[in-house]
PDB file of N, CA, C, O and CB in Angstrom:
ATOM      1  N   UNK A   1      71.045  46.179 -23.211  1.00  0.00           N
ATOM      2  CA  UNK A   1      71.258  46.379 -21.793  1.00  0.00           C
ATOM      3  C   UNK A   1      70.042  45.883 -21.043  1.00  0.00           C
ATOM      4  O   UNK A   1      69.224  46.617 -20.489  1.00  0.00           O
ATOM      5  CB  UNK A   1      71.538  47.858 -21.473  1.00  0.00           C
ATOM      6  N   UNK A   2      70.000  44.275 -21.089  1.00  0.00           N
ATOM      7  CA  UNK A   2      68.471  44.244 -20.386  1.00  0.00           C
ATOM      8  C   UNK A   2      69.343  43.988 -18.855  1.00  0.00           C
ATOM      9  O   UNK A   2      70.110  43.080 -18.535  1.00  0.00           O
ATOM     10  CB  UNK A   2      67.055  42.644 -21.058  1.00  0.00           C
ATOM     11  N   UNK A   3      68.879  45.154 -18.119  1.00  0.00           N
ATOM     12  CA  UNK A   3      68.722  44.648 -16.645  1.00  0.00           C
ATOM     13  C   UNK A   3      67.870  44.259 -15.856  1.00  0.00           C
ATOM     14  O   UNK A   3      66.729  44.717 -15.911  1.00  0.00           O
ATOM     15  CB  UNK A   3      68.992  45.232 -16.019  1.00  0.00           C
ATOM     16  N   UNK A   4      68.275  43.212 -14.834  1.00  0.00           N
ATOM     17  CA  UNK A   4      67.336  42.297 -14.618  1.00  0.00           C
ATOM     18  C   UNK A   4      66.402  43.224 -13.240  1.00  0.00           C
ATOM     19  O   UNK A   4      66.870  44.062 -12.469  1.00  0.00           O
ATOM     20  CB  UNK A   4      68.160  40.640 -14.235  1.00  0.00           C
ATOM     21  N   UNK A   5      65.658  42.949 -13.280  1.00  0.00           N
ATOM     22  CA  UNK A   5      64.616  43.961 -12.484  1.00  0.00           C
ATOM     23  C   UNK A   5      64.587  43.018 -10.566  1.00  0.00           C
ATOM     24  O   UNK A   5      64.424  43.668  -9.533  1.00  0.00           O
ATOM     25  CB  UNK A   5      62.469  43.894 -13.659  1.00  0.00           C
ATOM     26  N   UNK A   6      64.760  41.683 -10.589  1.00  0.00           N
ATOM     27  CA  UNK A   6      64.780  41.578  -9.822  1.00  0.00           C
ATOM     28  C   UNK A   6      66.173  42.111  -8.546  1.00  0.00           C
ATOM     29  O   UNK A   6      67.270  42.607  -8.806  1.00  0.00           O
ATOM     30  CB  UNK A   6      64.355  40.623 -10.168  1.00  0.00           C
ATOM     31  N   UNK A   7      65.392  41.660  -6.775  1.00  0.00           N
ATOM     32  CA  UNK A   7      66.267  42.038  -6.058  1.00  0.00           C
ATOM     33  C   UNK A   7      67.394  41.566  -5.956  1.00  0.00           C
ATOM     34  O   UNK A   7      67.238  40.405  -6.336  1.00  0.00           O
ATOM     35  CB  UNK A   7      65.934  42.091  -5.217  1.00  0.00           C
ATOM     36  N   UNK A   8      68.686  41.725  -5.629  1.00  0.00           N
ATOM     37  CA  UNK A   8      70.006  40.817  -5.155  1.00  0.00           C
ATOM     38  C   UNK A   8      70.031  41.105  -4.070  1.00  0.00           C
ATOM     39  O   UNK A   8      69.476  42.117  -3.642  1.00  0.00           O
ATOM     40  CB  UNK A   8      71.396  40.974  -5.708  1.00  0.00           C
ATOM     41  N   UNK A   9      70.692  40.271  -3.345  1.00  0.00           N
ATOM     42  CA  UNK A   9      71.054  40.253  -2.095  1.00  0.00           C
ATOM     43  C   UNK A   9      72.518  40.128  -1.262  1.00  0.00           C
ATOM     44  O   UNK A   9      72.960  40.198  -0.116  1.00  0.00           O
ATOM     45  CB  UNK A   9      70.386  39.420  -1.825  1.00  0.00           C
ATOM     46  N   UNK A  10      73.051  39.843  -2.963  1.00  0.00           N
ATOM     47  CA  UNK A  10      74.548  39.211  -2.592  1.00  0.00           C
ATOM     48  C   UNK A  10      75.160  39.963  -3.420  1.00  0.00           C
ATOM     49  O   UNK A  10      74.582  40.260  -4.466  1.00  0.00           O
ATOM     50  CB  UNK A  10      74.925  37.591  -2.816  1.00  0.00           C
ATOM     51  N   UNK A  11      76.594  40.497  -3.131  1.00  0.00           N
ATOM     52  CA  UNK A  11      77.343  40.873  -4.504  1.00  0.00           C
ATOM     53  C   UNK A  11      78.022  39.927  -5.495  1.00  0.00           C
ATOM     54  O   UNK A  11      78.441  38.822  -5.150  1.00  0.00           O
ATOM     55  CB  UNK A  11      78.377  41.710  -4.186  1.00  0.00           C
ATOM     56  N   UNK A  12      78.129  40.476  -6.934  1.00  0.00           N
ATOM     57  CA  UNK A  12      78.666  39.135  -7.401  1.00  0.00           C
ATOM     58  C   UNK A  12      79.838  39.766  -7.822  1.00  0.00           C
ATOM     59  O   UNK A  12      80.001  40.986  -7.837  1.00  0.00           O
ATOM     60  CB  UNK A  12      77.836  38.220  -8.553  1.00  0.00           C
ATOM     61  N   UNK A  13      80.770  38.801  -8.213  1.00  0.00           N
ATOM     62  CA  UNK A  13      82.469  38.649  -8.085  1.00  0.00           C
ATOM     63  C   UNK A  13      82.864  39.947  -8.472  1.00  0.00           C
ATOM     64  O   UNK A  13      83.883  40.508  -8.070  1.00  0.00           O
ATOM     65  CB  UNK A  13      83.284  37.448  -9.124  1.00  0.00           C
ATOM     66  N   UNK A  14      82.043  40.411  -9.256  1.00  0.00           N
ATOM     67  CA  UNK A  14      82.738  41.693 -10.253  1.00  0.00           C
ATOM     68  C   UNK A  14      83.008  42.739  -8.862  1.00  0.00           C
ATOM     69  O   UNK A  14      84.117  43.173  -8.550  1.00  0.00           O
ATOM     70  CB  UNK A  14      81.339  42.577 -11.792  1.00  0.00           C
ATOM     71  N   UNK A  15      81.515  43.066  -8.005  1.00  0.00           N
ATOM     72  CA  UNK A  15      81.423  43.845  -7.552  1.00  0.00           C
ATOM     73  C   UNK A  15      82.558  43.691  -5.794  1.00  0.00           C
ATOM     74  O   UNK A  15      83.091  44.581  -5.131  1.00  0.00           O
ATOM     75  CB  UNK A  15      79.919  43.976  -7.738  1.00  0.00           C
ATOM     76  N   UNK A  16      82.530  42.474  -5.633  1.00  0.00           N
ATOM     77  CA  UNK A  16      83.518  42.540  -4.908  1.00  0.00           C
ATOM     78  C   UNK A  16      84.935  42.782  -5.000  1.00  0.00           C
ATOM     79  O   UNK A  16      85.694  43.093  -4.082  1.00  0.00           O
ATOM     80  CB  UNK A  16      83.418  41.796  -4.531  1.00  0.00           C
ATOM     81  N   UNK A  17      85.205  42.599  -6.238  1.00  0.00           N
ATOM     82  CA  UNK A  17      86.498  42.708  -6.944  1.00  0.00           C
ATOM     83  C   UNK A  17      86.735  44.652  -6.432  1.00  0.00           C
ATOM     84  O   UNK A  17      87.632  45.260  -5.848  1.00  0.00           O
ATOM     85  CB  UNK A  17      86.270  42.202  -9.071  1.00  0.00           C
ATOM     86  N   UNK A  18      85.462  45.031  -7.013  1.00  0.00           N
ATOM     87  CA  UNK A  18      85.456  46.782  -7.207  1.00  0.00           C
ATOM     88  C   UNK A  18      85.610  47.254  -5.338  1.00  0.00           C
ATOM     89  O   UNK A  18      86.148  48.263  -4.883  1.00  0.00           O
ATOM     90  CB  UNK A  18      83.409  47.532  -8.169  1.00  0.00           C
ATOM     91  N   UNK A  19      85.160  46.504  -4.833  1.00  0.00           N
ATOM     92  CA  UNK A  19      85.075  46.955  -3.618  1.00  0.00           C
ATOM     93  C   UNK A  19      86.363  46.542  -2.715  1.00  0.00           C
ATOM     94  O   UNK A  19      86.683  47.073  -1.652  1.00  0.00           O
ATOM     95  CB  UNK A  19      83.801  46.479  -3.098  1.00  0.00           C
ATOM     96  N   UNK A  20      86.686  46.026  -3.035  1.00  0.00           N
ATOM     97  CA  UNK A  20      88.477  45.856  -2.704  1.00  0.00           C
ATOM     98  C   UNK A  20      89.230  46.571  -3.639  1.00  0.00           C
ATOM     99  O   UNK A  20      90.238  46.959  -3.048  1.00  0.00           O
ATOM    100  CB  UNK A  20      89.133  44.252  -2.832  1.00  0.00           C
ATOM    101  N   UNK A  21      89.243  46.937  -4.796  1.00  0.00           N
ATOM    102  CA  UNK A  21      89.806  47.736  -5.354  1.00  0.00           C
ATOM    103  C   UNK A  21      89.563  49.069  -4.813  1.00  0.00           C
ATOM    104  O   UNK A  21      90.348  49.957  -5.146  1.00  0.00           O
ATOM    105  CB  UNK A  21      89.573  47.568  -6.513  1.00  0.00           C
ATOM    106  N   UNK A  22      88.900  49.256  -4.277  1.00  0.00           N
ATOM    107  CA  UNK A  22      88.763  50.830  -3.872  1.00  0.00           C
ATOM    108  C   UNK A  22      88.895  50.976  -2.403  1.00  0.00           C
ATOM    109  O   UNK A  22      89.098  52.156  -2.115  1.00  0.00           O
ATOM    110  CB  UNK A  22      87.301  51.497  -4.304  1.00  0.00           C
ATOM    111  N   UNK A  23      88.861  50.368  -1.602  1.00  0.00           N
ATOM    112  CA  UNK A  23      88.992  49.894  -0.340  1.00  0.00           C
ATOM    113  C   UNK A  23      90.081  50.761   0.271  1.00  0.00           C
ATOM    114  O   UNK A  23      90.798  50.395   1.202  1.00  0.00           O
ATOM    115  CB  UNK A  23      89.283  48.402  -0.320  1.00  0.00           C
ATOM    116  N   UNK A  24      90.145  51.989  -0.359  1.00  0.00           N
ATOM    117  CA  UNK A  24      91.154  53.048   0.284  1.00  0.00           C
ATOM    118  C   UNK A  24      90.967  54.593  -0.123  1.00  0.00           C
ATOM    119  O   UNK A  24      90.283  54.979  -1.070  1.00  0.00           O
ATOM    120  CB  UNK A  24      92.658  52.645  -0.153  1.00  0.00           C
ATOM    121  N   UNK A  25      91.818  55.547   0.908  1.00  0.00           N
ATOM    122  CA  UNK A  25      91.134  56.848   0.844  1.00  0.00           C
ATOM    123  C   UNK A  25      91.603  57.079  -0.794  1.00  0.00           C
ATOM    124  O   UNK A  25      92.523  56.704  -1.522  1.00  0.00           O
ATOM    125  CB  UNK A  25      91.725  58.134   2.141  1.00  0.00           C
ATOM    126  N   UNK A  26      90.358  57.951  -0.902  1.00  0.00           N
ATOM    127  CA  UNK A  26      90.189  58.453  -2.272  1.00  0.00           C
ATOM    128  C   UNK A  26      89.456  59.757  -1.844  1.00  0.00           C
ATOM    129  O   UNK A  26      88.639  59.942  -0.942  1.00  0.00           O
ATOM    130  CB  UNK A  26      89.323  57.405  -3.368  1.00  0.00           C
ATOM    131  N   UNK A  27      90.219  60.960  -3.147  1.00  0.00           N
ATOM    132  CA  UNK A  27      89.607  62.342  -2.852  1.00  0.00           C
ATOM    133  C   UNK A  27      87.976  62.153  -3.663  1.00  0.00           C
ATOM    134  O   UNK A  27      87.480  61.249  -4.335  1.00  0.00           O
ATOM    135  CB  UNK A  27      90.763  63.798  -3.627  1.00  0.00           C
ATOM    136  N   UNK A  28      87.461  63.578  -3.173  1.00  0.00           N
ATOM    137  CA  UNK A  28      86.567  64.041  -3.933  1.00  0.00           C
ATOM    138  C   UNK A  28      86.704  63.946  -5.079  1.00  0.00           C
ATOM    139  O   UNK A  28      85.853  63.239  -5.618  1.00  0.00           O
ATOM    140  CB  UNK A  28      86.336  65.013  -3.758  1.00  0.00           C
ATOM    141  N   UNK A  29      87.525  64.421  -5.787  1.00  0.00           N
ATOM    142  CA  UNK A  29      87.939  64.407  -7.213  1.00  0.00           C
ATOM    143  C   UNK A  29      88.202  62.840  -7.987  1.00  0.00           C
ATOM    144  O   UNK A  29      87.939  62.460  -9.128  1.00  0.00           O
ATOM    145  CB  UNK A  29      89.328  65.279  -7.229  1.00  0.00           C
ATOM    146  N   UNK A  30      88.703  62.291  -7.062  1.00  0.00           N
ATOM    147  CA  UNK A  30      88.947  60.968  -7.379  1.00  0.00           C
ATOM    148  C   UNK A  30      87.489  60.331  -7.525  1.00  0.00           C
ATOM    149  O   UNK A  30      87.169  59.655  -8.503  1.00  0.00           O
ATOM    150  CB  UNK A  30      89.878  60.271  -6.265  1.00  0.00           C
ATOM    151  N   UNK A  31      86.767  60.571  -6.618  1.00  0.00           N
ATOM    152  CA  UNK A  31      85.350  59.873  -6.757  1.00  0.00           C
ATOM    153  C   UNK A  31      84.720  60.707  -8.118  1.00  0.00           C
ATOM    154  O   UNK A  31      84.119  60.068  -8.982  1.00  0.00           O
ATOM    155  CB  UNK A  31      84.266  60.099  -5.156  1.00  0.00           C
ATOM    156  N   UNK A  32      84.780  61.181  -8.155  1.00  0.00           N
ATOM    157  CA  UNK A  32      83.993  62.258  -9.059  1.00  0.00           C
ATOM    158  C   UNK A  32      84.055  61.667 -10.604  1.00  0.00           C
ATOM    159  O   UNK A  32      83.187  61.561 -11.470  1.00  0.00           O
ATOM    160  CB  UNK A  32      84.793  63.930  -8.968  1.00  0.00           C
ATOM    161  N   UNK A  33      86.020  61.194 -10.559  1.00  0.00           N
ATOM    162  CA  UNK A  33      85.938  60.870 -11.625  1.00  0.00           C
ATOM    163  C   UNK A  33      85.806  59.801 -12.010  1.00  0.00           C
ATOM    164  O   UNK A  33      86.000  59.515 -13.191  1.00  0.00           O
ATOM    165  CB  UNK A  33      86.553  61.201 -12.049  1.00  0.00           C
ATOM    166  N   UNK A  34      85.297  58.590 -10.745  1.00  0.00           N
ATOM    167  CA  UNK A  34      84.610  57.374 -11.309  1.00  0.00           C
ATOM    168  C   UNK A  34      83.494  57.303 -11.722  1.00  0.00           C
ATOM    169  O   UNK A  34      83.065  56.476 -12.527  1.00  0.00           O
ATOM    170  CB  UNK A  34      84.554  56.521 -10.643  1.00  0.00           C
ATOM    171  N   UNK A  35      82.845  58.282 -11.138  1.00  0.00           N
ATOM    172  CA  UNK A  35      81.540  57.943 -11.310  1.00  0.00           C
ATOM    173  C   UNK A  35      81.060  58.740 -12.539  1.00  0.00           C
ATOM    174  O   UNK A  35      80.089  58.526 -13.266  1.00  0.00           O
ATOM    175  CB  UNK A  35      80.736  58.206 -10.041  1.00  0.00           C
ATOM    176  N   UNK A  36      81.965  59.687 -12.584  1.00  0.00           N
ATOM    177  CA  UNK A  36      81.653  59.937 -14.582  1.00  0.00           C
ATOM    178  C   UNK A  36      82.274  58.906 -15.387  1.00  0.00           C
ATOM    179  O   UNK A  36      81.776  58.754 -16.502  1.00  0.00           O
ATOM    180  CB  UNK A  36      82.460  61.506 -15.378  1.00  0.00           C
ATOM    181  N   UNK A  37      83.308  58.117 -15.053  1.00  0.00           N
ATOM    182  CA  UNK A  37      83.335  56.970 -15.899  1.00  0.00           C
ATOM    183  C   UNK A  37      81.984  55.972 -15.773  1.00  0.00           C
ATOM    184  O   UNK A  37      81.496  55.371 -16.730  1.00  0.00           O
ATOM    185  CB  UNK A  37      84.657  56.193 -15.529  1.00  0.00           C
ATOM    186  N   UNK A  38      81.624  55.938 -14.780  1.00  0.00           N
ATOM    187  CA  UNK A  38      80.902  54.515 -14.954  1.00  0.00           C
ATOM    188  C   UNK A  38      79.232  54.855 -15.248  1.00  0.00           C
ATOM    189  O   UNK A  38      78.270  54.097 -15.372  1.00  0.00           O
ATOM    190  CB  UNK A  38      81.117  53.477 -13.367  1.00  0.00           C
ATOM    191  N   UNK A  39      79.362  56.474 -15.305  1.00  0.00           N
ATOM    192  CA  UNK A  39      77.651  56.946 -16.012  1.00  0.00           C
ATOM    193  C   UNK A  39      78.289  56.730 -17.571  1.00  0.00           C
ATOM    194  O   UNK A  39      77.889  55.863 -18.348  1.00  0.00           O
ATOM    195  CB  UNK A  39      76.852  59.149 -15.612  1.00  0.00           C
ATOM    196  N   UNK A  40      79.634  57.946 -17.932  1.00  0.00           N
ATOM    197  CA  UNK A  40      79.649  57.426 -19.526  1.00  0.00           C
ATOM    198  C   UNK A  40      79.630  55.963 -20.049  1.00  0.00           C
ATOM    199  O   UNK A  40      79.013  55.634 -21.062  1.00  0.00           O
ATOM    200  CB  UNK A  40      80.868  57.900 -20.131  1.00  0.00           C
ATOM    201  N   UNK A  41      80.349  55.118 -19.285  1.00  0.00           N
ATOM    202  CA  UNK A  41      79.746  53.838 -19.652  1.00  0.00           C
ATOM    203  C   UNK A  41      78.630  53.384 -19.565  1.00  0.00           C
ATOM    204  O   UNK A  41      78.388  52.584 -20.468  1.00  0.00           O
ATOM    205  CB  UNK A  41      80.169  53.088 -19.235  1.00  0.00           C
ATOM    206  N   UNK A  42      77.674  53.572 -18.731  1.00  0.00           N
ATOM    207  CA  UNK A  42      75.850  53.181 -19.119  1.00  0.00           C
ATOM    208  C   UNK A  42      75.214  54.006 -19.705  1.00  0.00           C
ATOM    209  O   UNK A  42      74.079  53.854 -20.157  1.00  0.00           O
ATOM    210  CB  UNK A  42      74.838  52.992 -18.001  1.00  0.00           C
ATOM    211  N   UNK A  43      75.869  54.945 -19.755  1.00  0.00           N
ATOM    212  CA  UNK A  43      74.827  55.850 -20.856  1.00  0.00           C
ATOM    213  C   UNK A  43      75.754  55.574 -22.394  1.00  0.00           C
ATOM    214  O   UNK A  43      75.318  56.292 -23.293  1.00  0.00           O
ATOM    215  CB  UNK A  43      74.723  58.042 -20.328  1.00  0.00           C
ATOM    216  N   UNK A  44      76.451  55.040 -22.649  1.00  0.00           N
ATOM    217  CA  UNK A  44      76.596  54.330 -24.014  1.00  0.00           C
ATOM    218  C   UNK A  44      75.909  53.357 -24.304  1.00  0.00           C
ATOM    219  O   UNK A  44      75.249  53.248 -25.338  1.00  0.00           O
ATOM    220  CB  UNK A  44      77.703  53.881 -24.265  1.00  0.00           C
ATOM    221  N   UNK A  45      76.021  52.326 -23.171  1.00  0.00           N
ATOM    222  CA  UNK A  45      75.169  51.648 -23.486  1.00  0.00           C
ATOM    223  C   UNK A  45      73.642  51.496 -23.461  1.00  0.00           C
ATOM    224  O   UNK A  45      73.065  50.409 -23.490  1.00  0.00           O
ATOM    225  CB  UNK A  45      75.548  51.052 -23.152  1.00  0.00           C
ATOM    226  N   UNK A  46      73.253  52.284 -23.424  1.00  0.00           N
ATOM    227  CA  UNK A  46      71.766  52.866 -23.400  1.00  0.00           C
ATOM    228  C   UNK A  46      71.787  53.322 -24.625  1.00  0.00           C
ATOM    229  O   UNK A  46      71.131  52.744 -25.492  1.00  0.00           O
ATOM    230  CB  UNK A  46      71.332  54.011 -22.321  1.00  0.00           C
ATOM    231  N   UNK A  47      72.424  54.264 -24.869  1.00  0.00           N
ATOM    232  CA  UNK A  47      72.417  54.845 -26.623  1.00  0.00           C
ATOM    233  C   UNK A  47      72.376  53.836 -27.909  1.00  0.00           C
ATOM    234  O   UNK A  47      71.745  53.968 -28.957  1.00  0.00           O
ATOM    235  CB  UNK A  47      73.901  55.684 -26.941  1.00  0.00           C
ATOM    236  N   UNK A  48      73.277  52.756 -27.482  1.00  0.00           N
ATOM    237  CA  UNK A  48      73.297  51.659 -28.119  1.00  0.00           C
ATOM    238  C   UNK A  48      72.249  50.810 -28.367  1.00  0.00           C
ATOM    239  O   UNK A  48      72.034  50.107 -29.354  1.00  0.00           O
ATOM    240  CB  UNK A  48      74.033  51.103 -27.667  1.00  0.00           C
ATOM    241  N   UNK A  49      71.378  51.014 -26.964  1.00  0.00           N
ATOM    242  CA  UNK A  49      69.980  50.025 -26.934  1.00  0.00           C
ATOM    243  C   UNK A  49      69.342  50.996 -27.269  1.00  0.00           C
ATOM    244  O   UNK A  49      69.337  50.782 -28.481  1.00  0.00           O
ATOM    245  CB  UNK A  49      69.354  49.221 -25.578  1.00  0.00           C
ATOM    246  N   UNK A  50      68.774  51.938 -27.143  1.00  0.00           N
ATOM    247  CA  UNK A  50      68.143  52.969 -27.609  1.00  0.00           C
ATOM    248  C   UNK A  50      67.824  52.911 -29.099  1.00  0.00           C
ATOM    249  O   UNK A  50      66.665  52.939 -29.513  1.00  0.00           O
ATOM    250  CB  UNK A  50      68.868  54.048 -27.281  1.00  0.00           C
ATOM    251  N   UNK A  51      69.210  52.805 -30.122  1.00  0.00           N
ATOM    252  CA  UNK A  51      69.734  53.131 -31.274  1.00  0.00           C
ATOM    253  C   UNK A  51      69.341  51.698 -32.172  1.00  0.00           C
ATOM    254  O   UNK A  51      69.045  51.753 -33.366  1.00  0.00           O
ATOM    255  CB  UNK A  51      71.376  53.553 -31.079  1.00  0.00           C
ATOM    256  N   UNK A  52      69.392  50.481 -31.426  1.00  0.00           N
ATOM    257  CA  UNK A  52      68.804  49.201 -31.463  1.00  0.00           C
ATOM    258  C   UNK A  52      67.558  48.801 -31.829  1.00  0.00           C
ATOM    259  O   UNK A  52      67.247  48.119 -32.806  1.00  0.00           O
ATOM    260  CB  UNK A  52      68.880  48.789 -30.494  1.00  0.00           C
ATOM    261  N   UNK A  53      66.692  49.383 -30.775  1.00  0.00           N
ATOM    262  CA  UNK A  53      65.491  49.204 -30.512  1.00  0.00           C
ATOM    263  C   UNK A  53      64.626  50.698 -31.546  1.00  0.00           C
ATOM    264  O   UNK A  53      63.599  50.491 -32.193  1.00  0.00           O
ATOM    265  CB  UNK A  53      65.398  49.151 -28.669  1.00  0.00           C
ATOM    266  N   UNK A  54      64.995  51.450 -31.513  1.00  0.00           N
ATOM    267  CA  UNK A  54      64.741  52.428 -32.909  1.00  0.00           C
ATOM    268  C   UNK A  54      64.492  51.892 -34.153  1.00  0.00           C
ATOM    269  O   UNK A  54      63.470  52.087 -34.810  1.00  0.00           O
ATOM    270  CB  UNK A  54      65.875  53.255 -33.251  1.00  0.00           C
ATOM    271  N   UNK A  55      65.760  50.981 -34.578  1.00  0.00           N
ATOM    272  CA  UNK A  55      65.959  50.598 -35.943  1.00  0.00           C
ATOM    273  C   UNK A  55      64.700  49.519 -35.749  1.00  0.00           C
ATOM    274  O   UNK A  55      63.860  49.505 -36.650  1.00  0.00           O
ATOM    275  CB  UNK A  55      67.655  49.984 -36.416  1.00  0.00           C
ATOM    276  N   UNK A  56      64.555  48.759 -34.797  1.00  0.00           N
ATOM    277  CA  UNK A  56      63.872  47.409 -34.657  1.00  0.00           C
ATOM    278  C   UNK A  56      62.565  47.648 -34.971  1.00  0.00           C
ATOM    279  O   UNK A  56      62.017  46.826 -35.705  1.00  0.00           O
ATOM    280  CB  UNK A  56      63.962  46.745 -33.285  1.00  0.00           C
ATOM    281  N   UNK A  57      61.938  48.597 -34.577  1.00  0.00           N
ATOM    282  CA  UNK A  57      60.983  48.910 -34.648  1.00  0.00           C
ATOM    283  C   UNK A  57      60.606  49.924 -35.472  1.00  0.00           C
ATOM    284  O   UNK A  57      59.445  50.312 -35.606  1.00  0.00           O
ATOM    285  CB  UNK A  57      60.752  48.983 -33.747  1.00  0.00           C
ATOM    286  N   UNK A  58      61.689  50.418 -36.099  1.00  0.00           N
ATOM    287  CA  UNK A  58      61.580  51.242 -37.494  1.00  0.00           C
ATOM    288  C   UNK A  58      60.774  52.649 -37.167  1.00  0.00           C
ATOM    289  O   UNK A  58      59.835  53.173 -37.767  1.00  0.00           O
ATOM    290  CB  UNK A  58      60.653  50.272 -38.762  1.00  0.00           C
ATOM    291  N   UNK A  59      61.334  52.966 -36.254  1.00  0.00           N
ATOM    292  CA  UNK A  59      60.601  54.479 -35.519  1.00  0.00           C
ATOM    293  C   UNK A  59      61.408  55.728 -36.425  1.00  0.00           C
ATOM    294  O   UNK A  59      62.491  55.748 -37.010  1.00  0.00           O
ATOM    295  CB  UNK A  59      61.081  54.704 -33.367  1.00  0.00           C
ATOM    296  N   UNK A  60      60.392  56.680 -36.244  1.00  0.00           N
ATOM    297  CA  UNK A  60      60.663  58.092 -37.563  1.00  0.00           C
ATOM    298  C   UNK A  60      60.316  59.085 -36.661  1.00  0.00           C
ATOM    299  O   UNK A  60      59.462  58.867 -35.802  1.00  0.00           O
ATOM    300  CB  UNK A  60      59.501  58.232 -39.242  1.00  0.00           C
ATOM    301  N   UNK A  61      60.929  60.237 -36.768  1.00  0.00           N
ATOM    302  CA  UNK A  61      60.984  61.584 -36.350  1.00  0.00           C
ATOM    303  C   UNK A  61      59.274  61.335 -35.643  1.00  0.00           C
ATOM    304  O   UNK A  61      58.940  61.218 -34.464  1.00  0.00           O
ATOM    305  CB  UNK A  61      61.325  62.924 -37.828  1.00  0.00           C
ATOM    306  N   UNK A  62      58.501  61.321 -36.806  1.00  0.00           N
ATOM    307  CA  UNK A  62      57.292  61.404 -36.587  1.00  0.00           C
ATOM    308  C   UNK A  62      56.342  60.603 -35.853  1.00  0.00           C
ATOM    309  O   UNK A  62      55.149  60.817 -35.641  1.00  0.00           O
ATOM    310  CB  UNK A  62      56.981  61.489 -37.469  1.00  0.00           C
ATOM    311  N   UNK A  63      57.131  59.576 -35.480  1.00  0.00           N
ATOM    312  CA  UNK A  63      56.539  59.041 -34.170  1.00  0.00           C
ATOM    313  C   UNK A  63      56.812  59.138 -32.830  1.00  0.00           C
ATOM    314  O   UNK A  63      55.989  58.979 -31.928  1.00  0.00           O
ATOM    315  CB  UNK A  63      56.547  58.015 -34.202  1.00  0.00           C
ATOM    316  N   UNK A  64      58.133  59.435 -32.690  1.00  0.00           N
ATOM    317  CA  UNK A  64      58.524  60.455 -31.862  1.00  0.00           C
ATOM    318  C   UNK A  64      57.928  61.667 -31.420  1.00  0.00           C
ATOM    319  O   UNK A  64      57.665  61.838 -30.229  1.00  0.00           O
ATOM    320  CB  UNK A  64      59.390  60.766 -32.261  1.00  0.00           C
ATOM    321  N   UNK A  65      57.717  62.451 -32.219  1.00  0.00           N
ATOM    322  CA  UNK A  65      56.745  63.513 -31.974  1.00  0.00           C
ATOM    323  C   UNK A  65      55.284  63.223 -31.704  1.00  0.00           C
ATOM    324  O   UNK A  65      54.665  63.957 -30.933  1.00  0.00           O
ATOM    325  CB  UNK A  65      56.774  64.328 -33.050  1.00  0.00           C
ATOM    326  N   UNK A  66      54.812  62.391 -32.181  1.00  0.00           N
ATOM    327  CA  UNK A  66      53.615  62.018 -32.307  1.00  0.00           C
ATOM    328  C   UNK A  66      53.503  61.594 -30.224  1.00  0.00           C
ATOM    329  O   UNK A  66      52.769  62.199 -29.443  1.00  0.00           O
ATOM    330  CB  UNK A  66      53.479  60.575 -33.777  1.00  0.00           C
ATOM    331  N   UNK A  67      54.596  60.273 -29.801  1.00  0.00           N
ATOM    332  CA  UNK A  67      54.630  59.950 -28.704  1.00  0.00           C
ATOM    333  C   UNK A  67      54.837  61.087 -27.811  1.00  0.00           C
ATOM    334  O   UNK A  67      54.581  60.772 -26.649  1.00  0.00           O
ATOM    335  CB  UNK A  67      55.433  59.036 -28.625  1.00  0.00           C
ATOM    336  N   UNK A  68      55.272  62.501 -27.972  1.00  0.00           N
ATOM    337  CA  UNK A  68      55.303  63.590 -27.174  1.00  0.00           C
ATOM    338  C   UNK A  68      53.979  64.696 -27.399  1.00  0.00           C
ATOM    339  O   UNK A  68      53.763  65.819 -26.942  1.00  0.00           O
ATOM    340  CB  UNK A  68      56.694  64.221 -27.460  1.00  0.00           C
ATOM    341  N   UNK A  69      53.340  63.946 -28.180  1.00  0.00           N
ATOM    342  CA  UNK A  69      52.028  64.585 -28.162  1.00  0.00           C
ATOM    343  C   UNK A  69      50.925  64.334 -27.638  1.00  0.00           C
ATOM    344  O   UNK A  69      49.875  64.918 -27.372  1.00  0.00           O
ATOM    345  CB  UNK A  69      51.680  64.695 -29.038  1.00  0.00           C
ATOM    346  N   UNK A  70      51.521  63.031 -27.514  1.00  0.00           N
ATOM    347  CA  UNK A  70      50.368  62.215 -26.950  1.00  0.00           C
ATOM    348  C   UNK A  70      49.484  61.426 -28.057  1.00  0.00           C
ATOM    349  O   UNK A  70      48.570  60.734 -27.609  1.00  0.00           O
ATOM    350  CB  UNK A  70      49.406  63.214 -26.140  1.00  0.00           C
ATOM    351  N   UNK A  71      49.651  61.461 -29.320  1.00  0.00           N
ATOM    352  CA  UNK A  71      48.633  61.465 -29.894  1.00  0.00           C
ATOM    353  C   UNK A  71      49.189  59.355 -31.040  1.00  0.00           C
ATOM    354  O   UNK A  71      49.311  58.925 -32.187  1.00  0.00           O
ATOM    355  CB  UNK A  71      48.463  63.473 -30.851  1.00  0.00           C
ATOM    356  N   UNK A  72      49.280  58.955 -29.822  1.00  0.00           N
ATOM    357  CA  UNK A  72      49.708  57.831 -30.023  1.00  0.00           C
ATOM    358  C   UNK A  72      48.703  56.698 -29.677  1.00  0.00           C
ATOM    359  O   UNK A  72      49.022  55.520 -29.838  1.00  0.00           O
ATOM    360  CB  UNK A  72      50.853  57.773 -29.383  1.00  0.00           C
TER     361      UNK A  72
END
């Protein structure tokens, strides 16, 4: 999940697509439940890079702990 850090200024196709797709009243509930779709979808994919970048670097309980100790 590398996202790109720079600014946009423009939307791109996807997001206009989404914004005409929704382009009508919607409840509370209705919102509610997009936007838990579209966190469970980046937070998979975070787990995924997360789970990636773990193996890559061959990280152990104990460096983990070690990085919450500070003693890194």
């Amino acid at each position: 999940m590398s996202a790109s850090q720079e600014s946009h200024t423009e939307l791109n196709p996807i997001q206009v697509s989404l914004l005409r797709l929704f382009n009508r009243p919607m409840s509370e509930g209705e919102s509610l439940a997009l936007k838990r779709l579209i966190v469970n979808h980046y937070s998979g994919q975070l787990k995924e890079e997360v789970t990636r970048v773990v193996a890559e670097k061959g990280y152990t309980q104990k460096d983990f702990d070690d990085m919450l100790n500070n003693e890194v």
